[in-house]
N, C-alpha and C positions, 0 to 999 in steps of 0.2 A: 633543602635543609642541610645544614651542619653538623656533623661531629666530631669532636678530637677525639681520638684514642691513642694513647703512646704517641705523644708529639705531633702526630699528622693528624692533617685536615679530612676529611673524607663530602667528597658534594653525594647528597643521595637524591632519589629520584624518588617520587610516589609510588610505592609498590602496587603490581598489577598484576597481582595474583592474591588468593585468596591466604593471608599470613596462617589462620589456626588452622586449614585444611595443610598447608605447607609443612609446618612444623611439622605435624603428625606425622608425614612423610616422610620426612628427614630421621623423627627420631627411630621411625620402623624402615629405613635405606629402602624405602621401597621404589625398585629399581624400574617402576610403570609409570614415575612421574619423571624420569630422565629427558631431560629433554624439552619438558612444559614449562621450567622454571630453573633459575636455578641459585644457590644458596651464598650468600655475601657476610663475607664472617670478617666483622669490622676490627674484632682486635689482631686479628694475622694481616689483613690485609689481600684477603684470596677468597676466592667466588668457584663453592663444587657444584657437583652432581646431587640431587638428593639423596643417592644411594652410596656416596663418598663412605669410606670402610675407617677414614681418620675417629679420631676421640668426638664426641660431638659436644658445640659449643656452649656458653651459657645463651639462654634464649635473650639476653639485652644484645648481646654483642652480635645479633641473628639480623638481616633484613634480604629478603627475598626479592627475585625479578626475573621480568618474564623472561626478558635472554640475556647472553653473554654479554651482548653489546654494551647492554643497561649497564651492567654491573662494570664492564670496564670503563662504562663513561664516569662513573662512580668513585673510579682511582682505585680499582680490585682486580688483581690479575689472576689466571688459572691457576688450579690446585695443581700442583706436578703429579698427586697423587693418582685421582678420579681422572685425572684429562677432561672438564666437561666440554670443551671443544668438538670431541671425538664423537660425541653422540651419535649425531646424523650419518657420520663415517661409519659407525658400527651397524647401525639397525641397517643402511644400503649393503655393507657386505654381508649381513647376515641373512638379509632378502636375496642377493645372488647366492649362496651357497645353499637357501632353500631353492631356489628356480634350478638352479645347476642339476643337484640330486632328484629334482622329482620329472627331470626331461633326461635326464641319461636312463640308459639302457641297463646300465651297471652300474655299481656306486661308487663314485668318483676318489680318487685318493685324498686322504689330506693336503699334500703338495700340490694338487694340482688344485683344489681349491683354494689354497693360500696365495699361488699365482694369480691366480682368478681374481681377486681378493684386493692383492697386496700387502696383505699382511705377512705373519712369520709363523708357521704352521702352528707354534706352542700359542700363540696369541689370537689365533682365529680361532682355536680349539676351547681356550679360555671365553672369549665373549658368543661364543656359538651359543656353550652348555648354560652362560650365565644369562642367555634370553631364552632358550627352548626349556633347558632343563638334560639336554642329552649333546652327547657328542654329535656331530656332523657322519660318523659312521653309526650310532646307536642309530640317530632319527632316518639313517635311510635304510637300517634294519626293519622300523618301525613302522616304513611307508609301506615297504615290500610286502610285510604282514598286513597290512590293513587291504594294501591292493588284491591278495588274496581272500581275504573275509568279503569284500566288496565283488568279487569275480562269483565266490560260491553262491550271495547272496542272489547275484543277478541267474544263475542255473548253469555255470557252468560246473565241470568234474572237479572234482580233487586234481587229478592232474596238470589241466591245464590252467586253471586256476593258478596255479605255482608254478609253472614255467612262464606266463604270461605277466605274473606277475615281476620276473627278472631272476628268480632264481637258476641257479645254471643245472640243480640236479633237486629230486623229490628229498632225496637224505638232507639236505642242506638247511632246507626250511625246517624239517622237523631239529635238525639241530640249534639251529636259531630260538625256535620254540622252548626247548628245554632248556636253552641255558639262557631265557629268560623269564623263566622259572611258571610259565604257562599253567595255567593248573585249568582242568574242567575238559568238555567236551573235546573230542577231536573234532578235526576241520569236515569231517563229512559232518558231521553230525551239525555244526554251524547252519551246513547250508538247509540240509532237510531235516532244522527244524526239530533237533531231539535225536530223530529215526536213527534206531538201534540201539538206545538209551532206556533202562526201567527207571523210573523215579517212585519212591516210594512217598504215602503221604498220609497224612491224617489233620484232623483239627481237634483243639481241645481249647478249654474255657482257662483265662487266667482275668488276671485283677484288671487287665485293661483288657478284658474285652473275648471274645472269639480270635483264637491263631491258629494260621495253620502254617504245616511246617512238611517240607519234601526233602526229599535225597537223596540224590546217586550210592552208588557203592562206594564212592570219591570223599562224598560229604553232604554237607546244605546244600541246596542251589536254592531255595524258596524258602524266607521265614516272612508272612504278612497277617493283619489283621484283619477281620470282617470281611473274609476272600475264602473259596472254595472251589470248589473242582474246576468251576467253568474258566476264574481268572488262571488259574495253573497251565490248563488246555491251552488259552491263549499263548503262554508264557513258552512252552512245549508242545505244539500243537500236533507234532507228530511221535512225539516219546511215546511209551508205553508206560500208563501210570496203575498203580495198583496200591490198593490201599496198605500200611504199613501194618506188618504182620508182629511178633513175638521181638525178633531182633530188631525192630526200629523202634521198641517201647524203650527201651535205656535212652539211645540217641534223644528220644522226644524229652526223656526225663531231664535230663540234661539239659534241651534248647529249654525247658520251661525252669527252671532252676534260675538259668541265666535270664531270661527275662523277669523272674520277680526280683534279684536280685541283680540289676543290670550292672555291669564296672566290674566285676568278683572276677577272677583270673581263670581261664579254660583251657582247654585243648579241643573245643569242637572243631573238627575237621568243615571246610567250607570247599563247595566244588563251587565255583565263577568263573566266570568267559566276558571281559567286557576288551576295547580297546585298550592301551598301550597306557594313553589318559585315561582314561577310567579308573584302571587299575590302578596307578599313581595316586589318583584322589582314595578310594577306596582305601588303598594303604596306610595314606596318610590319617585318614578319619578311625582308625585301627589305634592310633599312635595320641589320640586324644584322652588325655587321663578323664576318668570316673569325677561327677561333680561338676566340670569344667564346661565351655563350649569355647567357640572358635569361628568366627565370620567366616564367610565364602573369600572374602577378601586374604584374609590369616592362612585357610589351605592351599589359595593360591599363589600367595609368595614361600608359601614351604613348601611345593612341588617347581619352585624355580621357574613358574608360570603367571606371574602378580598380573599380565592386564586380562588373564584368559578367568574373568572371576563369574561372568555367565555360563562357560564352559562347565564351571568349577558344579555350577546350580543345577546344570544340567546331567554334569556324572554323579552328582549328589542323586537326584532323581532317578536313576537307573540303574539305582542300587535293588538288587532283589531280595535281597536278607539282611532285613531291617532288626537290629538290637544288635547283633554280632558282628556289624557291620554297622556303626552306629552315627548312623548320620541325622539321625535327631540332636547330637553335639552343635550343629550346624546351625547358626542364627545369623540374623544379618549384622549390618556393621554398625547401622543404631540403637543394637541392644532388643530388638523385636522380634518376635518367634521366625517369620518367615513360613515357607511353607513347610509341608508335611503328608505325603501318601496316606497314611490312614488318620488323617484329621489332626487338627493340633491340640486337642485333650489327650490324646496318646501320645503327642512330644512332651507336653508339659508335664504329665503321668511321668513317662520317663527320665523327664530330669529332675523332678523334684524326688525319686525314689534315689536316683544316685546322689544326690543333695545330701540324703540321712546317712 
C-alpha cells in the first residue's frame, strides 16, 4: 500500500502485530513491549520504541511492525531519540550486569561493569534502573539481603547467614537494612518463625464480615477476614500470641474505623517484612487514591517492573494486611475483579464503600 505524507511516498507493508493492543502500548510507553514491535510514525518519517519519551502521534499517522527491518523497508528510519535498534543491546547487557552481581563475591563497581558492558557508566546505570527499577549497586544490595532471608530460612544462624551471604561484617547488613528503611521483625525472628515476638490479637464483627486484626508493639502485621487463631499460628507459628488486652482496644478502634470507612487518611502504624519486590508493590498499592483501582499491569510499570505483572499478582497475594494495605484496588486489565483472599463480596464490599 501507498501513502503520501508531506510530499513523500511511503511503501508500507501489512502490519503484523496486533495495531489496538499496540497503540495501547505506545500511548502508556510501556517499556515490556520494546522490542516486540515497533512504531512507524508516517508524518516524520521515523520508526521508535513503544516506550519512545517523544510527543505521541496522531493515531492516522501511526502504523506499526513487527521489526525494524519492516519499518525500514517502509522508507522509516530510527528515532535519534528512543534508539529502537538498541533494544536487544540493552536487555544482553543488562543480563550480564545481572550474571555479573549474582556470581561475584562482592559487588562489582559501576565501572567495571560498564567495561563489561560497553557502555558508559552514566548509561548503563540509566537502562539498568529503567528495566529492574533499581540501580546495579541497590539490586546487589537487594540480592545480599534476599540471600540472607534465604540462608535463615534454610537453618542457618544470623551470623553466618550474613557473612555467606557476602557481607564483609554483621554491622553492615543491618546498615543496609535501615537505610532501606526495613520496618518489622528482625532477621532472627525471619528465620524462627516469630520466636521472641508477642503479637497481640483479637477479632471483632464489622459490615463485611468477622476481622481479625494482630500487632507487634511495631504495628499491624495481620488485618484478615473469616480467620482466627489457627491462620495467625500458621502466619507466626512460633511468636507468642495473646489475646489484646486494654491498650490494643484503641489500635483495634482504629483498624475498624478504617475499615468501615476505607480511603479516610491515618496513621496506623503497620509492622511487614516481605522481599525488596514485595515492598515496592505494597508501597505502591499504599499510593492508590480511594474510589480508584489499577490493574496488575498499571503497578507493574509504576514499580519500573511492566513485564514482572504475575510477580506483581503474586506480592499482591502476600499481602498480610488487607484494607491498610489495600490491594483489593487491584483488578485486572479487563476490567474484572480478579482474585481476592477473603472472597470477592469483601472486594466488591470495599470498593463500592470507597465509591460513596
Amino acid at each position: 500500500m501507498l501513502r503520501r505524507t508531506g510530499g513523500e511516498v511511503f511503501v508500507m507493508i501489512p502490519d503484523l502485530v496486533d495495531s489496538e493492543q499496540a497503540w495501547v502500548a505506545v500511548q502508556a510507553r510501556d517499556r515490556s513491549f520494546d522490542g516486540k514491535f515497533v512504531t512507524g510514525v508516517l508524518s516524520t518519517g521515523i520508526y521508535c520504541r513503544p516506550s519512545c519519551a517523544a510527543r505521541h502521534p496522531k493515531r492516522e499517522n501511526v502504523r506499526f511492525f513487527a521489526k525494524a527491518e519492516q519499518a525500514e523497508a517502509a522508507g522509516l528510519r530510527a528515532c535519534l531519540r528512543c534508539l529502537p535498534n538498541d533494544v536487544a543491546r540493552d536487555e544482553a547487557a543488562v543480563k550480564a550486569v545481572i550474571d555479573a552481581v549474582r556470581m561475584a563475591e562482592s559487588a562489582p563497581r559501576l565501572d567495571e561493569l560498564a567495561d563489561l558492558t560497553g557502555y558508559s557508566p552514566t548509561h548503563l546505570q540509566r537502562i539498568f534502573k529503567r528495566d529492574t527499577g533499581l540501580s546495579p549497586a541497590a539490586y546487589a544490595r537487594a540480592l545480599r539481603s534476599e540471600r540472607v532471608k534465604d540462608a535463615l530460612a534454610g537453618g542457618a544462624s544470623v551470623t553466618e547467614a550474613i557473612y555467606d551471604a557476602g557481607y564483609g561484617s554483621a554491622s553492615r547488613f543491618y546498615e543496609e537494612q535501615k537505610m532501606a528503611q526495613k520496618m518489622g521483625m528482625k532477621p532472627s525472628a525471619w528465620k524462627n518463625g516469630g520466636a521472641g515476638v508477642t503479637v497481640s490479637w483479637a477479632t471483632v464483627e464489622t459490615s463485611l464480615g468477622n476481622m481479625m486484626v494482630a500487632a507487634t508493639t511495631k504495628g499491624v502485621c495481620c488485618l484478615s477476614f473469616n480467620e482466627g487463631e489457627e491462620e495467625l499460628r500458621r502466619r507466626f507459628p512460633k511468636a507468642e500470641l495473646q489475646q489484646g488486652g486494654d491498650d490494643f482496644q484503641t489500635l483495634l478502634g482504629e483498624v475498624v474505623a478504617q475499615v468501615e470507612a476505607p480511603g479516610r487518611p491515618h496513621n496506623i502504624p503497620l509492622d511487614v517484612q516481605g522481599t525488596a519486590f514485595q515492598e515496592a508493590v505494597w508501597q505502591e498499592l499504599r499510593k492508590i487514591p480511594e474510589g480508584e483501582t489499577r490493574s496488575y499491569a498499571d503497578i507493574a510499570a509504576a514499580i519500573d517492573k511492566p513485564r514482572a505483572v504475575r510477580a506483581v499478582g503474586s506480592a499482591n497475594g502476600a499481602n498480610n494486611v488487607a484494607v491498610l494495605i489495600p490491594c483489593h484496588r487491584v483488578i485486572r486489565s479487563d476490567g474484572t475483579m480478579g482474585g481476592y483472599a477473603y472472597g470477592l463480596e469483601i472486594k466488591q464490599l470495599l470498593l463500592e464503600k470507597e465509591a460513596k
